[in-house]
C-alpha positions as CSV (number, residue, x, y, z in Angstrom):
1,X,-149.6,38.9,62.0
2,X,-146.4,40.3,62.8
3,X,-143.9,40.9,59.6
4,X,-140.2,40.2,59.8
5,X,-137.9,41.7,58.2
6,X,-135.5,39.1,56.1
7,X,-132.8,41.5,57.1
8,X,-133.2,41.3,60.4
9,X,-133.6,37.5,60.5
10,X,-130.4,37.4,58.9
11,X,-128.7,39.6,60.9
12,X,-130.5,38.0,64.1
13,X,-129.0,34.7,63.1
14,X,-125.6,35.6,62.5
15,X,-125.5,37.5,65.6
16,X,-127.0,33.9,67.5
17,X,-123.8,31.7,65.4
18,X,-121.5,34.0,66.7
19,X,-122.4,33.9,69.9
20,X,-122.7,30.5,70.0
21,X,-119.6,29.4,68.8
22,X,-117.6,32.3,71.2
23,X,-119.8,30.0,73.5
24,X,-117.6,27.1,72.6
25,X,-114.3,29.2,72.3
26,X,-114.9,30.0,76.6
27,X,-115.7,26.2,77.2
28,X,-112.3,25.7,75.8
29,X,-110.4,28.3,78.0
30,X,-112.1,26.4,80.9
31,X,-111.2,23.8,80.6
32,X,-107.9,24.5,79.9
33,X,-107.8,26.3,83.1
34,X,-108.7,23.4,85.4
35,X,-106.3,21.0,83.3
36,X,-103.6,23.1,84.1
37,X,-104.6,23.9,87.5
38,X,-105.1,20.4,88.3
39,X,-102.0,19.3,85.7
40,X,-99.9,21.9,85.4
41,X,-99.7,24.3,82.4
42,X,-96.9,22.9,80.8
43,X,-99.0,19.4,80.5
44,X,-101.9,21.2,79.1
45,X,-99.6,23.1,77.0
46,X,-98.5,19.8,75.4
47,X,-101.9,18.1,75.0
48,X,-103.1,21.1,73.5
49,X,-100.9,21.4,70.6
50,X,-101.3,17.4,70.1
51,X,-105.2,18.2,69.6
52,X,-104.8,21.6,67.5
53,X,-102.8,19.5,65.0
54,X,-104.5,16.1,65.2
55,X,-107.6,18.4,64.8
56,X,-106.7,20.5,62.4
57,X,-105.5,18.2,59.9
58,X,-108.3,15.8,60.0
59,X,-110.6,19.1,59.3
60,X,-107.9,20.5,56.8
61,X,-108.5,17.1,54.2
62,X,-112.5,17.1,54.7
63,X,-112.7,21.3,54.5
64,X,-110.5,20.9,50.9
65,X,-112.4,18.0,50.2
66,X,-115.9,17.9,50.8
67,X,-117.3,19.0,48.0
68,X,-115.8,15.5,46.3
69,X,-116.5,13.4,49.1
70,X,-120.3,14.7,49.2
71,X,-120.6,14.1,45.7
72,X,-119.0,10.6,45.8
73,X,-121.2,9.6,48.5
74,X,-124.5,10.1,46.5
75,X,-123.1,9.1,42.7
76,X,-124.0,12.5,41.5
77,X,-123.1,13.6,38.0
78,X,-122.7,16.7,36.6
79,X,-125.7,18.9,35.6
80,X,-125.2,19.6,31.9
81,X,-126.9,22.9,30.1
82,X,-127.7,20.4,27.4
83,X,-129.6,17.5,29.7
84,X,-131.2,20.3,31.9
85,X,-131.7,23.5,31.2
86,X,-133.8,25.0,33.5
87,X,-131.5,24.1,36.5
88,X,-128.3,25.4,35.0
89,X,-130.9,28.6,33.9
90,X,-132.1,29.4,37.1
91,X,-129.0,29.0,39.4
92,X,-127.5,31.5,36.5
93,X,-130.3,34.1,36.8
94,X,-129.5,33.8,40.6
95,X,-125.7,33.8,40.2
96,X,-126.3,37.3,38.3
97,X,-128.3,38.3,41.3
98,X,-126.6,37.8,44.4
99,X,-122.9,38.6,42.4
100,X,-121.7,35.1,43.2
101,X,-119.5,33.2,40.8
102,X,-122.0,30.4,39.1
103,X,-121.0,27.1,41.0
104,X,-120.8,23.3,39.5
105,X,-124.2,22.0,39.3
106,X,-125.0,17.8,39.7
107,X,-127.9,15.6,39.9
108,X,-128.5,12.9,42.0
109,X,-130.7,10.1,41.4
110,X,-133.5,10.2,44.1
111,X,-137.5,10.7,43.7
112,X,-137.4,12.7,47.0
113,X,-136.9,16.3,47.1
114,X,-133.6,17.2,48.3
115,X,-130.6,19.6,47.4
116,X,-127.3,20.8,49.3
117,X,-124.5,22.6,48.6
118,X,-120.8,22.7,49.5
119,X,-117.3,24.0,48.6
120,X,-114.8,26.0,51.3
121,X,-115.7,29.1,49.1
122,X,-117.9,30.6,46.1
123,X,-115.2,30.0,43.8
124,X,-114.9,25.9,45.0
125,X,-118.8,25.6,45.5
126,X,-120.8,22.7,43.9
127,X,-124.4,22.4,44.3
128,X,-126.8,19.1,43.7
129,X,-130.5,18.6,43.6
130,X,-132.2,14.9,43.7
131,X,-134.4,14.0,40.5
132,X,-137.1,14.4,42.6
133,X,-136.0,18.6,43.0
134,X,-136.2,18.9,39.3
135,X,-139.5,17.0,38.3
136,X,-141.9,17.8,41.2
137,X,-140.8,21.6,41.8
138,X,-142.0,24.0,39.6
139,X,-139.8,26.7,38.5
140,X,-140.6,29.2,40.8
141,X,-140.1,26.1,43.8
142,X,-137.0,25.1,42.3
143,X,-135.6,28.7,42.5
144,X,-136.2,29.2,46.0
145,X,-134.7,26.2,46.5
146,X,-131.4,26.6,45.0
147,X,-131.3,30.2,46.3
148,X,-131.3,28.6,49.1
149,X,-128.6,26.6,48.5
150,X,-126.6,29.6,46.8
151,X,-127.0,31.5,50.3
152,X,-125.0,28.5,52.2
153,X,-122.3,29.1,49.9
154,X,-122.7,33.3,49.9
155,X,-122.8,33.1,54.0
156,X,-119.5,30.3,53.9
157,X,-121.3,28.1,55.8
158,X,-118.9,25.4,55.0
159,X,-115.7,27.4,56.6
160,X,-117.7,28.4,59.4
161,X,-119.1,25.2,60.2
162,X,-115.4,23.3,59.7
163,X,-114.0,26.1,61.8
164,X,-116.9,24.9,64.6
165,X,-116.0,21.4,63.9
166,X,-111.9,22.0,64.9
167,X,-113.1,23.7,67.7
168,X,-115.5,20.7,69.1
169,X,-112.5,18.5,68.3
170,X,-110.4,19.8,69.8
171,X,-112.3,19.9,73.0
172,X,-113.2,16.3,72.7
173,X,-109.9,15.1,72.2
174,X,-108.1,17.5,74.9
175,X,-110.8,15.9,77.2
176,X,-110.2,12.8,76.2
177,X,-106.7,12.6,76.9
178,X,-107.4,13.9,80.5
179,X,-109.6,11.8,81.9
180,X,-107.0,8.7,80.6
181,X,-103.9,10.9,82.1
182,X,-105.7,10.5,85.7
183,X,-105.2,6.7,86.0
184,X,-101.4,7.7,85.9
185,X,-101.7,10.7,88.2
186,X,-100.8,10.6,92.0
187,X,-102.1,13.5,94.1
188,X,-99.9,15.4,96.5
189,X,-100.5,14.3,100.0
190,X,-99.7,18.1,100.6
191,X,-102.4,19.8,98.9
192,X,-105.0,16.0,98.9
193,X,-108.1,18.1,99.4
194,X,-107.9,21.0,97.3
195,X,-106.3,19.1,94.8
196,X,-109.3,16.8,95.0
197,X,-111.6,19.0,94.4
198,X,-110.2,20.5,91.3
199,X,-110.2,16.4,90.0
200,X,-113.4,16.4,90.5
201,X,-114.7,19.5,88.7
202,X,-112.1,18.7,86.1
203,X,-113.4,15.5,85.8
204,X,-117.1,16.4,85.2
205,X,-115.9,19.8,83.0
206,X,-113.6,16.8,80.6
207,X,-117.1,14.6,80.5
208,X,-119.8,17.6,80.2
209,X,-117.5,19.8,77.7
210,X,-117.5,17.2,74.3
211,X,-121.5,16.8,74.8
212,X,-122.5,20.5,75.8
213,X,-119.9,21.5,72.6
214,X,-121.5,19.3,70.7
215,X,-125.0,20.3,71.1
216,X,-123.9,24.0,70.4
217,X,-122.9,22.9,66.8
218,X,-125.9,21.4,66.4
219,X,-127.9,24.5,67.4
220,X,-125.2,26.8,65.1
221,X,-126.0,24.2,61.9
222,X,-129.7,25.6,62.7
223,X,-128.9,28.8,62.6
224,X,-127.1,28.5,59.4
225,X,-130.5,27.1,58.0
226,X,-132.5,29.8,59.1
227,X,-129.8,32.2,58.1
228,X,-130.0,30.4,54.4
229,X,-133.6,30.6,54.2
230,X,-134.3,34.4,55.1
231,X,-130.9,35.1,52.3
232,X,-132.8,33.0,49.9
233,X,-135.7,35.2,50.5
234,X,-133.4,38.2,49.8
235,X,-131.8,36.6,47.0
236,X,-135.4,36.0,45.0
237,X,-137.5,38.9,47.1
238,X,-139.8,36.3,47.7
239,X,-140.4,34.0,50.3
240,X,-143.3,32.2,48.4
241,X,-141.6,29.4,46.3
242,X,-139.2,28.1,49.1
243,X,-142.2,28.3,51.4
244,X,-144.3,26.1,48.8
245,X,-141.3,23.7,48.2
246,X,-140.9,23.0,51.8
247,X,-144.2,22.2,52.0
248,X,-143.7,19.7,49.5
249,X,-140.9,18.0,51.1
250,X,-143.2,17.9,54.2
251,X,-145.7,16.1,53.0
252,X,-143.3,13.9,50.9
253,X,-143.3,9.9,52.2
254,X,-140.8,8.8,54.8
255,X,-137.6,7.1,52.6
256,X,-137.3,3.3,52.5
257,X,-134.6,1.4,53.8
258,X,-133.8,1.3,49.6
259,X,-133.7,5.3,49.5
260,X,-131.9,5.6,52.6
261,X,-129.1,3.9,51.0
262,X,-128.8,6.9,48.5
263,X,-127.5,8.9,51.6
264,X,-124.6,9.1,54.1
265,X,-124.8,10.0,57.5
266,X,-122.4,12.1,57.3
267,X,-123.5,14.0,54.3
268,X,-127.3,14.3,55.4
269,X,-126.3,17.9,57.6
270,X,-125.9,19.5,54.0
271,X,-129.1,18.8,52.6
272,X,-132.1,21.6,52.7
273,X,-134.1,18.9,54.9
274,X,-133.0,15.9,56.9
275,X,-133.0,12.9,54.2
276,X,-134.2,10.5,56.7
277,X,-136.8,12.4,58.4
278,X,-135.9,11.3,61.5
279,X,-138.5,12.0,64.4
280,X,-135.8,13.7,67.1
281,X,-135.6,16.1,69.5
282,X,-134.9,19.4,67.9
283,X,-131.9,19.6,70.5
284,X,-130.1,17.0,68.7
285,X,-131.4,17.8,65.6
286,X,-129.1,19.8,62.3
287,X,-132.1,21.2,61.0
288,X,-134.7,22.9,62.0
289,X,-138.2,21.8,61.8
290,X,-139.9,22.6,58.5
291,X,-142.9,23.9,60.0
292,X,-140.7,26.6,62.1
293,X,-139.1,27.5,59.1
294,X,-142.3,27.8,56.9
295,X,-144.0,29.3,60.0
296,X,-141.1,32.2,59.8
297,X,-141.0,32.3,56.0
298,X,-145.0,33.2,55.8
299,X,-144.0,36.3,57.9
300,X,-142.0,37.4,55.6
């Protein structure tokens, strides 16, 4: 069997989220080319500022914010040193580790085995575990786990992935205000055919763009996970306990409609696994699959 280096996984993808969000960056400039070919440049010029400050604004509140909001939405409560040691012992043995500033720890009340982390920085980071994490993980488990978790927060996968977020906004909402601008818009009799043919490939770029964009963020928040699990590798030197607790969460029950309700939609990209173990295509999936990812991790 083939070793790989956690190194090189993690510089392999990095280089990959890069890529892919420069990816996103040149569907931008395209279509901002045909708009303003088709529009004029002062027209794009206009729409393009509406959507870089309806964008960033709406990202600005969540990006300072969703540490609380992600918290709120699963009733956490603080992890105290007192109620659990071992938690607040480990991610402190970790913290001393990797260098990183020790973040806010919280439970949530769930039997499953889950954990995620956020903050817009190390200093702002919070991270949770279910009930579940704490009493069917061992220790050794439990510290892959949260290195894990510490690693999102090392590699600021929360700026990166809000930055990625404006970005697809943007995009979306630039194309959005396009394809409504065209009921309004009358086409020089002049310049009818070339003209038309720029509608037309403006038309399918303003549809294709918010889909294609968004399937690239998808593939990014995948990266990020394998990025997290070959630094949590690095962090412990030791792939063995986050291997083991992945299996665990594998062969863990699929959540009733009554655990289901412990989770938001919207909060479920942050967690180490999908909290609804939803059977989709890995295209439209946030996370990887866990056998990839234990498959990788056992060749390290």
């Amino acid at each position: 069997m083939n070793r790989i280096s956690f190194h090189e996984q993690i510089s392999r993808n990095k280089t990959k989220s890069f890529f892919l969000l420069f990816s996103i960056l040149v569907i931008l400039i395209l279509l901002g080319y045909f708009i303003g070919k088709i529009a004029g440049p002062d027209y794009f010029f206009i729409i393009m500022i509406f959507s870089i400050i309806f964008s960033v604004f709406y990202i600005w509140f969540g990006y300072y914010n969703s540490h609380k909001i992600a918290l709120m939405s699963v009733n956490a409560k603080p992890a105290l040193h007192s109620e659990y040691p071992i938690y607040n012992n480990v991610v402190e043995a970790l913290c001393i580790a990797s260098g990183l500033p020790k973040p806010k720890l919280y439970v949530m009340n769930d039997n499953n085995i889950n954990a995620f982390a956020s903050g817009r920085d190390p200093k702002n980071a919070v991270i949770c575990v279910t009930t579940g994490c704490l009493e069917k993980l061992d220790k050794h488990e439990l510290e892959g786990v949260l290195a894990h978790e510490l690693s999102h927060v090392a590699n600021y996968d929360i700026r990166f992935m809000t930055l990625t977020a404006v970005l697809v906004g943007m995009i979306t909402i630039i194309s959005e205000i396009f394809l409504r601008s065209l009921f309004w818009k009358s086409v020089n009799n002049d310049n009818k055919k070339s003209q038309g043919i720029l509608i037309i490939i403006g038309i399918v770029l303003a549809i294709m763009a918010p889909i294609i964009t968004s399937l690239v963020q998808l593939a990014i928040s995948r990266k990020r996970e394998f990025t997290a699990d070959a630094s949590a590798v690095k962090f412990v030197r030791s792939p063995t306990g986050l291997k083991n607790a992945l299996k665990k969460i594998q062969r863990e029950h699929f959540p009733t409609s009554e655990e289901k309700h412990h989770y938001n939609k919207a909060v479920a990209p942050l967690f180490i696994s999908d909290p609804f173990k939803r059977k989709i295509s890995e295209l439209f999936a946030t996370h990887p699959s866990i056998e990839k990812r234990i498959e990788i991790l056992e060749k390290m």
